[in-house]
SEGU-697064 format. One record per residue: z, x, y of N, C-alpha, C in turn; chain. Coordinates in steps of 0.02 Angstrom, whole numbers. Each point is the difference from the previous one (the first is absolute). Example, Ala and Ser with C-alpha at 12.3 -4.5 7.8 and 13.67 -1.06 7.14 Angstrom:
<atoms>
((390; 660; -284); (0; -45; 59); (0; 45; 60); A)
((-36; -18; 53); (3; 42; 59); (37; -39; 55); A)
</atoms>
This chain:
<atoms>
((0; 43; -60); (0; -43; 60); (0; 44; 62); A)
((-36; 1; 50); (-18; 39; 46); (69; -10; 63); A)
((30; 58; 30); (57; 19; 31); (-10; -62; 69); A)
((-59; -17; 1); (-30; -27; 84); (-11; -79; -3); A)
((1; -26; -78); (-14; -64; -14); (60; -39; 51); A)
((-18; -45; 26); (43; -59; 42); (64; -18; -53); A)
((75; 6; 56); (53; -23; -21); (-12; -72; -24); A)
((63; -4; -49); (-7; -76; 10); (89; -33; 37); A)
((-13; -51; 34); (74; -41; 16); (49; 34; -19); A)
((9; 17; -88); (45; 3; -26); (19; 55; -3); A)
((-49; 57; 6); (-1; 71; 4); (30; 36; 61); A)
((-35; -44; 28); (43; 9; 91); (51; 7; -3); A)
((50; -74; -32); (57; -19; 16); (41; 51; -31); A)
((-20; 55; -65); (13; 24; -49); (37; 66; 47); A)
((-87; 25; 28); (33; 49; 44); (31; 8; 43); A)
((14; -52; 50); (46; -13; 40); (73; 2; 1); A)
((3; -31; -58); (80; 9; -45); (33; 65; 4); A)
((-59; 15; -34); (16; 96; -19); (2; 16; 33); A)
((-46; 10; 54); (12; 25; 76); (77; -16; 43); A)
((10; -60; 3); (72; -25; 34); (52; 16; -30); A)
((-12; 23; -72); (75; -8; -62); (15; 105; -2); A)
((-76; 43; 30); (12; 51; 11); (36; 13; 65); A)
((-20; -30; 44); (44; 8; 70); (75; -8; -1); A)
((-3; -64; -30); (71; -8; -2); (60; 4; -36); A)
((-42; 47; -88); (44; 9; -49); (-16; 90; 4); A)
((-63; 22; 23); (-25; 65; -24); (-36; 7; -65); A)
((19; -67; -34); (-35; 11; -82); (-23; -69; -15); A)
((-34; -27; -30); (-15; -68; -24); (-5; -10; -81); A)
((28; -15; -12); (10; -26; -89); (-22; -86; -30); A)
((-17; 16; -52); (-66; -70; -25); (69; -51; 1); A)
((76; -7; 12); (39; -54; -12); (-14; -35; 82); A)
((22; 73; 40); (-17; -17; 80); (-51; -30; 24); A)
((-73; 10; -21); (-34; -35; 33); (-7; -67; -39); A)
((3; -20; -50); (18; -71; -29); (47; -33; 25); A)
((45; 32; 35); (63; -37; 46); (-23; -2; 68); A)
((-44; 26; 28); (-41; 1; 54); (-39; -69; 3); A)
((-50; 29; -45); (-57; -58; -10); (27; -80; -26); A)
((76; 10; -53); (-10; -54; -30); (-52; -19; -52); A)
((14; 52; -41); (-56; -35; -53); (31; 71; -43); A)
((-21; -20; -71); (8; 23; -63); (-33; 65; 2); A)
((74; 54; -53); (-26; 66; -4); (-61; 7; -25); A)
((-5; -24; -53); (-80; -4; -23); (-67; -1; 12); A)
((5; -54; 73); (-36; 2; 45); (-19; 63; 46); A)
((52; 29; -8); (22; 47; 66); (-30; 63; -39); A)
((10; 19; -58); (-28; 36; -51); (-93; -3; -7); A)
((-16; -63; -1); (-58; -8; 8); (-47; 13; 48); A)
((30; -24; 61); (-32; 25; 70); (15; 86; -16); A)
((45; 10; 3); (16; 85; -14); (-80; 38; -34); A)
((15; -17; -47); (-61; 30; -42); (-80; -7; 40); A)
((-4; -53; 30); (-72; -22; 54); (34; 41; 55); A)
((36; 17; 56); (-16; 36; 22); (31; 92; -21); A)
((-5; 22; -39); (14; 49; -33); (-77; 28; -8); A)
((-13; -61; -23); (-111; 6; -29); (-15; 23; 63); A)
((4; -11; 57); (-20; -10; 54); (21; 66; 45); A)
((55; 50; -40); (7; 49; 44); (67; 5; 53); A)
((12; -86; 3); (36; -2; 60); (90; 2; -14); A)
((10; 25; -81); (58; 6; 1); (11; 42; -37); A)
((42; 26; -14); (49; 35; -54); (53; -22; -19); A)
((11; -3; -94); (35; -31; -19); (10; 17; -80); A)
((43; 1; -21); (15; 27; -66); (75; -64; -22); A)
((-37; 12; -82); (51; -52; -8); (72; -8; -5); A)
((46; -39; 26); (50; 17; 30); (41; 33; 55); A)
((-63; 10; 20); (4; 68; 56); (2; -40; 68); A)
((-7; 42; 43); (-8; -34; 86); (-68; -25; 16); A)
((-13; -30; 42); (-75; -5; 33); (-4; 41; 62); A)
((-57; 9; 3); (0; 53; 61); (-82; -26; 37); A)
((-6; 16; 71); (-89; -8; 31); (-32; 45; 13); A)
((-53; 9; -46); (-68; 52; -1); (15; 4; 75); A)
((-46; 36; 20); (-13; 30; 97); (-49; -61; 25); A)
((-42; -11; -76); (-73; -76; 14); (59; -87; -12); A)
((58; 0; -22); (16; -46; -7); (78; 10; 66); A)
((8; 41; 23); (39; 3; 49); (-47; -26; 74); A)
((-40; 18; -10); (-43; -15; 47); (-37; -79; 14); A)
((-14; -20; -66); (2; -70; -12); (58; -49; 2); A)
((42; 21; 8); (67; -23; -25); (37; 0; 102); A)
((-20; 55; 36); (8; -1; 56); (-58; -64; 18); A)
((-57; 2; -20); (-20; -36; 55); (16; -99; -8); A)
((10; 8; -60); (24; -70; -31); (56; -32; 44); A)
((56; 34; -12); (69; 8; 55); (-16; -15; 59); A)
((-25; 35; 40); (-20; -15; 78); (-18; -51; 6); A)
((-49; -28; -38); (-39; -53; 12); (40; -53; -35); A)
((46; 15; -32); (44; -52; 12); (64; -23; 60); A)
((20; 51; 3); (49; 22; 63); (-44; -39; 50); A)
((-64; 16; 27); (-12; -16; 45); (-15; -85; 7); A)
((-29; -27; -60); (15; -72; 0); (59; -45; -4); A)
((63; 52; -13); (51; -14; -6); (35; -20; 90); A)
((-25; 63; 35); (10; -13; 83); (-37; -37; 24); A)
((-69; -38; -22); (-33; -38; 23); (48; -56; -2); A)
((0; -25; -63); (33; -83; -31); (62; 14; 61); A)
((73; 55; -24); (59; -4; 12); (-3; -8; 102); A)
((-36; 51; 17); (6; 28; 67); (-49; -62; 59); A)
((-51; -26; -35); (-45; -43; 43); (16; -66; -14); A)
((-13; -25; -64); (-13; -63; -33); (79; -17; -4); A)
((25; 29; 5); (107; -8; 5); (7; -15; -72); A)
((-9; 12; -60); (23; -20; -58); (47; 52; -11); A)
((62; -34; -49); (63; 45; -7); (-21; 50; -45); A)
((35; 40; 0); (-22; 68; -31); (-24; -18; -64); A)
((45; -32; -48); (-3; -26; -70); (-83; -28; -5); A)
((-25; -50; 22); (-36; -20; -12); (-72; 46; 25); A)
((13; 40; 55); (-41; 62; 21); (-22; 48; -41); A)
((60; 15; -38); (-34; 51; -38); (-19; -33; -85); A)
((26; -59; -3); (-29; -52; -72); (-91; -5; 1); A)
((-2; -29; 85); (-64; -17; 15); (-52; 53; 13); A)
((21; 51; 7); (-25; 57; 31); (-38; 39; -80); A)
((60; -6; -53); (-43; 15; -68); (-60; -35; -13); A)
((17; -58; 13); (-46; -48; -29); (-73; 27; 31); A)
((20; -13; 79); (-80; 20; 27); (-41; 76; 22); A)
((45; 56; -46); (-19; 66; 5); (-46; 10; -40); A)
((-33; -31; -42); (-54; 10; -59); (-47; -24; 38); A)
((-4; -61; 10); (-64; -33; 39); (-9; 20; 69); A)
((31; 54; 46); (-28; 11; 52); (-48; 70; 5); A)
((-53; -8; 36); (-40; 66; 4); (12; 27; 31); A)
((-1; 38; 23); (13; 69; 41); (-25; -17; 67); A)
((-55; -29; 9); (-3; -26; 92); (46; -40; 4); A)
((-7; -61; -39); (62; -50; 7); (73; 30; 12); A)
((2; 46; -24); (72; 31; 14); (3; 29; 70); A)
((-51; 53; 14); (25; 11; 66); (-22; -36; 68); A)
((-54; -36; -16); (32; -55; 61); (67; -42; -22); A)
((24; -4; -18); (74; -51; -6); (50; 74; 42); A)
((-10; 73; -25); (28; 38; 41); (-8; -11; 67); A)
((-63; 24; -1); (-25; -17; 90); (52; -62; 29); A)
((-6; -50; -27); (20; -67; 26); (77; -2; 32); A)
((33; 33; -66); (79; 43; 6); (2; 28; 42); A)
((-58; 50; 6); (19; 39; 75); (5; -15; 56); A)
((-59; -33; 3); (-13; -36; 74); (32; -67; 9); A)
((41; -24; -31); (43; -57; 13); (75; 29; 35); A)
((33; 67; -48); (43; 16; 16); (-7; 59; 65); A)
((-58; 17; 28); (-34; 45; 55); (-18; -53; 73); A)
((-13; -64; -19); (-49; -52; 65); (72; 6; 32); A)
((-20; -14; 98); (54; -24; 18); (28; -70; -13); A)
((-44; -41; -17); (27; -52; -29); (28; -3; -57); A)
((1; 45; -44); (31; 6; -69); (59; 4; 1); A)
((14; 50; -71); (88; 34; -22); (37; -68; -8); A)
((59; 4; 16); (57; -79; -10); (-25; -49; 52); A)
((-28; 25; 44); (-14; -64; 35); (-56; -38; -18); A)
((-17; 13; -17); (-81; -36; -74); (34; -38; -54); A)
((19; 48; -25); (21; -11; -77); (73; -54; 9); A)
((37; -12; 61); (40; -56; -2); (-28; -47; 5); A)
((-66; 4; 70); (-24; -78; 1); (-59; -7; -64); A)
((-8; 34; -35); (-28; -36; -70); (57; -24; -60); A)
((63; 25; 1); (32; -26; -43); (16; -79; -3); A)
((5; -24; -39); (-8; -60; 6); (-59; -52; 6); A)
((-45; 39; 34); (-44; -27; 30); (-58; 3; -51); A)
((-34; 61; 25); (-61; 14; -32); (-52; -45; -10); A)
((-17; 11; 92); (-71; -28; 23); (-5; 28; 68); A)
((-51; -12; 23); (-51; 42; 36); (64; 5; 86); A)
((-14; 45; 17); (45; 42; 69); (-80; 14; 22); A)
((3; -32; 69); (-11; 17; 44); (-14; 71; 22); A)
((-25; 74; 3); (10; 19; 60); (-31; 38; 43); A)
((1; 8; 79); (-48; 18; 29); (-2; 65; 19); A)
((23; 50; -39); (6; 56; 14); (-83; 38; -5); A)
((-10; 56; 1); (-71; 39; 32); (19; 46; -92); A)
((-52; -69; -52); (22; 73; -59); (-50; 32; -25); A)
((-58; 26; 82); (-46; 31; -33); (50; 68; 3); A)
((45; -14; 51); (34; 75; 46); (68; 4; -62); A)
((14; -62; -44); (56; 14; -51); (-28; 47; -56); A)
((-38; -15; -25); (-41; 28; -63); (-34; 61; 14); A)
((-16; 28; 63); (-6; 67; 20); (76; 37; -20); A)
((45; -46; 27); (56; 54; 11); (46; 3; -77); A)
((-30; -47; -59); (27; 26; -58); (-18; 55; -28); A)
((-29; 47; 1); (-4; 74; -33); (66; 28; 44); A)
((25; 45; -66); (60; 44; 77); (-47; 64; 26); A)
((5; 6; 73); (-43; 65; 24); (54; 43; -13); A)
((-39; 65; -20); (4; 63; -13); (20; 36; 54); A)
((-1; -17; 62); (29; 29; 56); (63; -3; 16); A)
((56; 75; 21); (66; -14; 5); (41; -43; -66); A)
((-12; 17; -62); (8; -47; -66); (82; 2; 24); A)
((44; 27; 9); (57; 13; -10); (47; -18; 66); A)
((-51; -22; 36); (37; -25; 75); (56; -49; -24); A)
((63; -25; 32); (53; -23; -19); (-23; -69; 36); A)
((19; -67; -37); (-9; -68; 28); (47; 22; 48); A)
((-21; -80; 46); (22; -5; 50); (81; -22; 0); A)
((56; 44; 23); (59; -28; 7); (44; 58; -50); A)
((-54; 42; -47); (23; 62; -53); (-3; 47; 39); A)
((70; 49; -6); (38; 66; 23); (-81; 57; -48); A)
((-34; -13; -45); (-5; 62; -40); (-38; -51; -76); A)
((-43; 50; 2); (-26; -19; -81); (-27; 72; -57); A)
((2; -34; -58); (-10; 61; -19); (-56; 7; -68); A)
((-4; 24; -38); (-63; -16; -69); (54; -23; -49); A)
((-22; -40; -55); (52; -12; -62); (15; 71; -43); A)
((-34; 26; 16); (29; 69; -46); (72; 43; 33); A)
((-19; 8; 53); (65; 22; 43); (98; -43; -16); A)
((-36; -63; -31); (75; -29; -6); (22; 28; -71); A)
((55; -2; -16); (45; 20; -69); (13; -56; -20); A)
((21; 11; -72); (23; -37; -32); (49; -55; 15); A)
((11; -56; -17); (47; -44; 37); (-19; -22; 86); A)
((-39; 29; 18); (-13; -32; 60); (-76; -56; 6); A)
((13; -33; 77); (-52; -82; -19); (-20; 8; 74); A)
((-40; -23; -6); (-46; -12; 75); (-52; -56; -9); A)
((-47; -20; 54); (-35; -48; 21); (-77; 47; 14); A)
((-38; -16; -41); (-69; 28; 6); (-45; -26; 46); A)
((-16; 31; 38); (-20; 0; 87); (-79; -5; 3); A)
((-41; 36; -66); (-54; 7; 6); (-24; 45; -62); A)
((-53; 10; -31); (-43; 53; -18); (-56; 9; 9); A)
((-18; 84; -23); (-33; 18; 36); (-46; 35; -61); A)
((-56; 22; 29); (-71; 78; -70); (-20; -43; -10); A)
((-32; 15; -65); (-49; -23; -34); (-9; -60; -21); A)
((-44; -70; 12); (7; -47; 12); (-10; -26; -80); A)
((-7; 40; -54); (5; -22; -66); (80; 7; 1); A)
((20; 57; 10); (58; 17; -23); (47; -71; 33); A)
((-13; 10; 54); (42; -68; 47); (5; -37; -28); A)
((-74; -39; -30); (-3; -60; -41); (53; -6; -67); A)
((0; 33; -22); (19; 31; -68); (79; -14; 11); A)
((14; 33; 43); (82; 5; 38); (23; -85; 17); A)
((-45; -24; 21); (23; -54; 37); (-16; -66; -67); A)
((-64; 33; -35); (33; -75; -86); (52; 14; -22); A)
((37; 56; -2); (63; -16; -42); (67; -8; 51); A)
((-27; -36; 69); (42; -43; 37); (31; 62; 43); A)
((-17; 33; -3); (31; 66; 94); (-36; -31; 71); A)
((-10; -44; 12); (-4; -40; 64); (40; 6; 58); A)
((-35; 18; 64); (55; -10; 55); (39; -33; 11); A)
((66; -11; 15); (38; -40; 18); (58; 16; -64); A)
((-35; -6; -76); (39; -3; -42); (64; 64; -12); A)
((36; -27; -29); (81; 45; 6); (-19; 49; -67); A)
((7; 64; -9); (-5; 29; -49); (57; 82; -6); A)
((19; 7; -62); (69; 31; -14); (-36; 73; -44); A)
((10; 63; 27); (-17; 35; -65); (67; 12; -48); A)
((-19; -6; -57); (44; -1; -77); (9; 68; -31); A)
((-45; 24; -21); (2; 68; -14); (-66; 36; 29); A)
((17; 69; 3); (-63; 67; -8); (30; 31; -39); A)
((-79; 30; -16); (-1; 52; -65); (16; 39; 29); A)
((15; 56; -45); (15; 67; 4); (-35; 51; 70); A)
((-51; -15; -30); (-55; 41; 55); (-24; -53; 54); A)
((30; -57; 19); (-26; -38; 42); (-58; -64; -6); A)
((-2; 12; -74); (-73; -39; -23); (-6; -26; -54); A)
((18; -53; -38); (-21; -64; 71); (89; -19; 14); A)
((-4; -68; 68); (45; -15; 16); (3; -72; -39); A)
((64; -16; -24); (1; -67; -10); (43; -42; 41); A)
((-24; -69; 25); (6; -24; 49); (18; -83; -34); A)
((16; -42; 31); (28; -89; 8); (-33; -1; 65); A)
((-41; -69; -12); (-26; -25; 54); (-28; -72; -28); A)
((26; -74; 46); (-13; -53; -16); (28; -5; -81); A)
((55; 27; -20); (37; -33; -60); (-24; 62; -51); A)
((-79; 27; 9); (-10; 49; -44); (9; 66; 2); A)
((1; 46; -85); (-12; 64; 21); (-67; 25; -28); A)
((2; 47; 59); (-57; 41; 13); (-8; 61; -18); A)
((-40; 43; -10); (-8; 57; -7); (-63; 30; 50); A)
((14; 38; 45); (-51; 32; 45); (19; 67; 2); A)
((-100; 25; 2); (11; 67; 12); (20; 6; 92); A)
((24; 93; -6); (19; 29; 51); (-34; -16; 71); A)
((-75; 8; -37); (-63; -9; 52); (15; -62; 10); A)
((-3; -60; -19); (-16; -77; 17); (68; 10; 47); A)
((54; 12; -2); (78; -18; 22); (-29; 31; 72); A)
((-25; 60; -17); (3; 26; 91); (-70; -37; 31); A)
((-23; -44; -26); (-49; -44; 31); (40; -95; 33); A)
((43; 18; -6); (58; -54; 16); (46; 17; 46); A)
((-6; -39; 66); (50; 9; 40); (64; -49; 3); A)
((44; 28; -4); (46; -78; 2); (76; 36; 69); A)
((15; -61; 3); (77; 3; 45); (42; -26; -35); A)
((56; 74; -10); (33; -21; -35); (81; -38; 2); A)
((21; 16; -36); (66; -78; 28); (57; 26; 13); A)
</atoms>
């Protein structure tokens, strides 16, 4: 079976597990992700063996599971793209977390990849318009029907990219700002902006590093690389490079 053939639903969900059950255990074991998924070791054994065929795991019997570099990578982009429908539903559409991230499985298989990042875009520029942020998102609660408003959004939708100029300038009313790498361990700040490479940005900003949002670094490695971070309920793992592409004020 060829390494490149299309996931399926279930394969996704497979690696995802593994992926989340490595973050947060360091190891993933065939009882764990059946307590994950909810569904029978057997099952879990089975998918095992399909993606094993596939390259994207390692696994011996009785042993740990572990992600190829091709199924870490698959397994990253699965995640994001859930995360990020997860901030769509929870952060726009106001659904409680529970049902955010229930619904958010459901519709991570069936979305394509444009479909996904306009729903980003949409995130952005809702929580970026001056008409946006809480003052939007209150008068739709409840509501959810059409607002009025007369703001100029050829001049809003220009100003959602963040410019690259002065990246690190301090909002207005902040003593001082600084990159996320500069903070230590145990400390939290408010991310002000980012900045480089506008893949990388992108990349940064699906697994929910958004301005405004509150984010804590957890640990660094040894040598500085990578940092692991909490932000919006999750953890993260970013390299050195991405962190000093993040400005935040911290608390």
């Amino acid at each position: 079976m060829s390494n490149g053939a299309e996931l399926t639903a279930a394969m996704e969900d497979y690696l995802e597990a593994i992926y989340r059950l490595q973050r947060e255990r360091e190891v993933a074991r065939v009882k764990d992700i059946a307590a994950h998924l909810k569904v029978k070791m057997p099952s879990v054994s089975n998918a095992l063996d399909a993606l094993k065929e596939r390259k994207l795991i390692r696994h011996e019997k009785y042993g740990y599971v572990t992600l190829t570099s091709e199924g870490l990578a698959s397994a990253e982009a699965v995640y994001r793209r859930h995360q990020a429908l997860t901030r769509f539903l929870a952060d726009i559409l106001q659904l409680d977390e529970k049902r955010a991230e229930t619904e958010a499985c459901e519709m991570e298989h069936a979305v394509s990849a444009e479909t996904l990042r306009r729903l980003l875009a949409l995130v952005e520029f809702l929580k970026r318009c001056p008409r946006g942020g809480d003052t939007l998102l209150h008068h739709l609660s409840g509501r959810w029907e059409d607002i009025p408003c007369d703001h100029d959004c050829r001049k809003c939708i220009a100003e959602i990219e963040v410019p690259d100029e002065h990246p690190f300038q301090p909002a207005e009313g902040s003593e001082r700002a600084m990159t996320l790498e500069e903070l230590a361990p145990g400390e939290r700040g408010k991310v002000l902006k980012l900045t480089g490479d506008s893949a990388v940005r992108r990349r940064i900003m699906d697994m929910g590093v958004t301005p405004g949002s509150d984010i804590e670094v957890e640990r660094v490695a040894p040598l500085g690389d990578p940092i692991e971070v909490k932000v919006r309920g999750y953890h993260l793992s970013l390299r050195k490079q991405e962190a000093a592409q993040i400005a935040v004020e911290p608390d």
